[in-house]
C-alpha positions in Angstrom: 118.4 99.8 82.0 119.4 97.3 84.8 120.6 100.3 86.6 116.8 102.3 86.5 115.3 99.1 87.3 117.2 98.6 90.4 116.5 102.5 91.9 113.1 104.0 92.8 113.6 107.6 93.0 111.6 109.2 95.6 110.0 111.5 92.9 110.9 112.9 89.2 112.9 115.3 90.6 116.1 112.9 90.2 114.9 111.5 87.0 118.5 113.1 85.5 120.6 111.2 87.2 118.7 107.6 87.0 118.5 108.4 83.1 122.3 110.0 83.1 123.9 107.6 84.7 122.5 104.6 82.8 123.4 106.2 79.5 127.0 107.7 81.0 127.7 103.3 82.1 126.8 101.8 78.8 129.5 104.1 77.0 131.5 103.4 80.0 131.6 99.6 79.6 131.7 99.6 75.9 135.4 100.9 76.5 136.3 99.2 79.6 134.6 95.9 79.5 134.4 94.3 75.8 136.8 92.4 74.3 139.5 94.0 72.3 138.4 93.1 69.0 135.2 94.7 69.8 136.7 97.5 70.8 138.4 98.3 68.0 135.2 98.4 65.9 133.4 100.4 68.4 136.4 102.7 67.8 136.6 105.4 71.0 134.0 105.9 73.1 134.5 109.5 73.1 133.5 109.4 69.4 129.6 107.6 71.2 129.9 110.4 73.8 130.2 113.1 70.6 127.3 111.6 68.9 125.7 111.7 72.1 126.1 115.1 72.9 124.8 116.3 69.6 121.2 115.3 70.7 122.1 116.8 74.0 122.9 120.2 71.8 120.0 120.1 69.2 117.3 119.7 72.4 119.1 122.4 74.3 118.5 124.7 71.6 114.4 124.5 71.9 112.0 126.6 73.1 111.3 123.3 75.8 114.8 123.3 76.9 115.4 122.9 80.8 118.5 122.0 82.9 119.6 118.8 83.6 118.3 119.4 87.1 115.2 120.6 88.1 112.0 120.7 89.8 109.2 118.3 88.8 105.6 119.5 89.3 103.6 116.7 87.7 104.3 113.4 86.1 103.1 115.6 82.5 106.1 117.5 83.5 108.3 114.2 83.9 107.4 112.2 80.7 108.8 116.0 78.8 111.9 115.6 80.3 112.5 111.8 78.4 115.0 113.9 76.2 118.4 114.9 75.2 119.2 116.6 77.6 118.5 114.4 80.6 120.3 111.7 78.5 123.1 112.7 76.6 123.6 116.7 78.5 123.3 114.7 81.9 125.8 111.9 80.7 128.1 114.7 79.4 128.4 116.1 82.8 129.1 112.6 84.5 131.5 112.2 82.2 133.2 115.8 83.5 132.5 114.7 87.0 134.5 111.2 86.7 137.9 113.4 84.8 137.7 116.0 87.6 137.2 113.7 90.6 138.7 110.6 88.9 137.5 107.1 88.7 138.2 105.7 92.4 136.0 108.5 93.8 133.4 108.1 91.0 
């Protein structure tokens, strides 16, 4: 959330990665930044990714399915892209990006 607030994309276009990468850092910190006694309730965070990606999976499947990326006519167009797959199928592929270019770079 604090990250959307603080970026203004120039248009929908980018929506993805506003929404990605919000979702992608609160599964991030839930790992890295909360107490160990927390974390051990939380479990793995690759377990909140799973669940994650099941939403990501279920919307991909639809007839309204779209990539993560793409072109955004109207702001009609923008509010049906709110979904799983900007969310969850966009923090799934940040979470590739991070493993194949490694935390320092990310």
């Amino acid at each position: 959330m604090w990250f959307g607030n603080l970026v203004t994309m120039k248009w929908w276009d980018d929506l993805w990665l506003n929404e990605s990468f919000a979702d992608f850092m609160a599964l991030y910190c839930l790992i890295h930044y909360i107490p160990n006694r927390v974390r051990v309730e939380l479990e793995d965070y690759r377990i909140l990714l799973n669940i994650r990606k099941e939403w990501g999976y279920k919307e991909d499947q639809l007839k309204s399915t779209h990539p993560v990326i793409c072109s955004v006519m109207d702001t009609e167009q923008a509010k049906s892209n709110f979904d799983g797959i900007t969310y969850a199928k966009g923090c799934s592929s940040l979470y590739q990006l991070i493993h194949i270019i490694g935390e320092t770079s990310f």
